[in-house]
N, C-alpha and C positions, 0 to 999 in steps of 0.2 A: 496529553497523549502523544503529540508528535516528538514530544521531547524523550517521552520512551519510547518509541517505536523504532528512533535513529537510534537509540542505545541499542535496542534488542538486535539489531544486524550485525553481530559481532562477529570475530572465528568459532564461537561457541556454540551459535547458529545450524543446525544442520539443514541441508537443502535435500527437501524429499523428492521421493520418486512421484516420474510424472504416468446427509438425514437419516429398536434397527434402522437403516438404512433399507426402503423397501427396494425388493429385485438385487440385494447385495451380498458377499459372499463374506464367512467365513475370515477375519484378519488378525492376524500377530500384532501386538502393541508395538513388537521392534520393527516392524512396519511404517509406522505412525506414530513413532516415542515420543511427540508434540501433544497427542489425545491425553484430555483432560474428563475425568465425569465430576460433574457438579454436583454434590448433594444438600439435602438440606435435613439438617437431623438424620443424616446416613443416607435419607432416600435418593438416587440417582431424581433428579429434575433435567439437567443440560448438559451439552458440553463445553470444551473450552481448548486453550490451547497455551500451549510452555513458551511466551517469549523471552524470558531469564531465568532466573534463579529463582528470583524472589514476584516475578511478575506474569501473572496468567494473561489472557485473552477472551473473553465473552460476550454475550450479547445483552445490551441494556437491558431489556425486558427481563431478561434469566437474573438477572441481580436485581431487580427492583421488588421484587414476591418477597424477601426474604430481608433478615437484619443480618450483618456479617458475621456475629456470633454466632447463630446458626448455621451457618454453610461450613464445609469441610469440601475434601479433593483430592479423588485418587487418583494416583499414576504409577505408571509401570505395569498394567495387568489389563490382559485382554479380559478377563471378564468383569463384568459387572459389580460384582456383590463381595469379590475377596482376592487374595492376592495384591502384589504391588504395594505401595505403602499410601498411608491417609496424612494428609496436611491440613491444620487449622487457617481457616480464614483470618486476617486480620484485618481490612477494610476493602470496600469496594468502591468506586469509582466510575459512576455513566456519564456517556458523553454531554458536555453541558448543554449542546442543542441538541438533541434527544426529543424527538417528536413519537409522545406515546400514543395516538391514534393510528400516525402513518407509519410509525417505526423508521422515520428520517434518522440517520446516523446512527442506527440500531448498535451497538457499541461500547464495550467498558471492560472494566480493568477488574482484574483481583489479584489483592496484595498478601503476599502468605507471610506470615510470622517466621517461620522457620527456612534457609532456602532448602533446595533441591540438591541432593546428591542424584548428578548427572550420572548414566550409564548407557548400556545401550539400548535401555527401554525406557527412556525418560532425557530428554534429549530438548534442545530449543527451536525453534522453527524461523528463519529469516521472516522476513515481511516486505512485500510489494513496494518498490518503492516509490514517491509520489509521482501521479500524474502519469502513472504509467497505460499507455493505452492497452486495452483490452480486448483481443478481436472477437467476431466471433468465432463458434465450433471448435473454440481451444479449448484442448483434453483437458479435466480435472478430475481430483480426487479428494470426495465426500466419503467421511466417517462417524459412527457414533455407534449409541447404542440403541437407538430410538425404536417406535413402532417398526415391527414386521410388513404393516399395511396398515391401512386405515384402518380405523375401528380395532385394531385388533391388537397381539400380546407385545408384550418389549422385547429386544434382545437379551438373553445374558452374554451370549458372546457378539467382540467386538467387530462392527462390520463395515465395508467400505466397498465403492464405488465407482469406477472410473462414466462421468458424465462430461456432458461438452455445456459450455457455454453459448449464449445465444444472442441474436444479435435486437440491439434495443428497440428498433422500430417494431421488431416482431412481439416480443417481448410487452411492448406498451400497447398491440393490438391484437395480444391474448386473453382468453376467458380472465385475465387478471386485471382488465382495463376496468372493472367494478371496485377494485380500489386503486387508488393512485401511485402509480411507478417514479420514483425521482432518480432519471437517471445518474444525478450526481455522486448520490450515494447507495444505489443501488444495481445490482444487476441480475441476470437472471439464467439459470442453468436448466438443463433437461432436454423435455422435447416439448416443439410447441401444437404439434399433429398429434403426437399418439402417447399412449403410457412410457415410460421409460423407470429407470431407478431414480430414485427421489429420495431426499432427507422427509424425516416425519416427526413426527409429535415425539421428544423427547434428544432429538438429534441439535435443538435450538442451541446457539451458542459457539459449536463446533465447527472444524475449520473444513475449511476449503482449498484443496493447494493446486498449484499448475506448473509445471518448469519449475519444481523447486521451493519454489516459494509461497506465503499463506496470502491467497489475493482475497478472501472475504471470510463472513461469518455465516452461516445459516441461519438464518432471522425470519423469513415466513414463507405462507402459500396457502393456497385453498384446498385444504384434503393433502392424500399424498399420492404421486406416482398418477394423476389424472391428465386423461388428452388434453392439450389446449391448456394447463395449468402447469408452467414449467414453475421450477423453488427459485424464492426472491432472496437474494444474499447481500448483507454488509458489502457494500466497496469498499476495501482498506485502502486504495490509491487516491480515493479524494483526500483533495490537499487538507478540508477542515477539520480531516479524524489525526 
């Protein structure tokens, strides 16, 4: 992974502006031309994100449900279901420390058969580079197609976010401290008082960007968009991804 993550920061690279996605509005893919949907047998399941040509960005859990024969991958189209063009899986790739209880190093790779004809709705996304520190209440932006809200319908159009990041102590002595937070490879966005916009159930995989660049994945939470339960995201800056 580290070996393509230094590739993937090329000139090719675009650096973007700085989970449906609940509480989230309305976005253009040329937006976000890194937005990847994961399906499986067609069905939207996650997201994902363009770091090559030939190489996506996901979360381990979102590639472990499925055989890579089955998954495909659209890009280029704000909606869900059509447009943009579809790409065949050709293997996938979870991190080898991959802890499936805690989702430690929640993280993996999808490798397409075919590459990507770049344009400006399908574009690659730099990546954080190691060991970069993270403050808190720095701006970011979360997309997908995920839950509207809890319990409730999917997006078909694509939606995003702008949320802050929060800082770990709080973070570890949120309604989240009923499962275990590693700060290493983990961090965590939203709010930790009241509702805010939130990644949801279908938004898993999908990136997270701040200044430019993809500092995490969307990997978990309790509910969506809940006080006191801010979303838990992949750290792309620890050194072991």
């Amino acid at each position: 992974l580290q070996k393509l993550i230094a590739h993937s920061t090329n000139a090719n690279a675009r650096r973007g502006s700085t989970r449906r996605i609940v509480s989230g509005v309305n976005t253009s893919i040329a937006a976000v031309p890194w937005q990847v949907s994961l399906r499986e047998k067609t069905y939207p399941i996650c997201g994902g994100s363009v770091i090559t040509s030939v190489w996506l960005l996901s979360a381990a859990h979102c590639l472990l449900r499925s055989k890579a024969s089955e998954l495909s991958v659209r890009l280029g189209s704000s909606w869900k279901t059509h447009g943009g063009e579809m790409y065949d899986v050709k293997e996938t790739y979870v991190h080898p420390q991959y802890v499936r209880n805690s989702k430690v190093n929640d993280v993996g790779l999808i490798e397409l058969y075919s590459p990507l004809r770049f344009s400006a709705r399908v574009l690659p996304i730099g990546i954080v580079a190691k060991e970069t520190r993270l403050p808190a209440n720095q701006a970011a932006i979360v997309s997908g197609w995920g839950k509207l809200r809890e319990g409730g319908p999917s997006a078909t159009f694509l939606q995003s976010s702008t949320i802050k990041t929060i800082a770990m102590k709080l973070c570890r002595h949120s309604g989240l401290d009923r499962n275990p937070i590693d700060p290493t490879s983990m961090f965590c966005a939203g709010s930790f008082s009241q509702p805010s916009p939130d990644a949801c159930q279908g938004d898993s995989g999908g990136p997270i960007v701040s200044e430019g660049v993809l500092i995490g994945v969307v990997s978990w939470g309790l509910g969506c968009a809940r006080g006191n339960f801010p979303g838990v995201y992949t750290r792309l800056s620890n050194p072991v991804i």
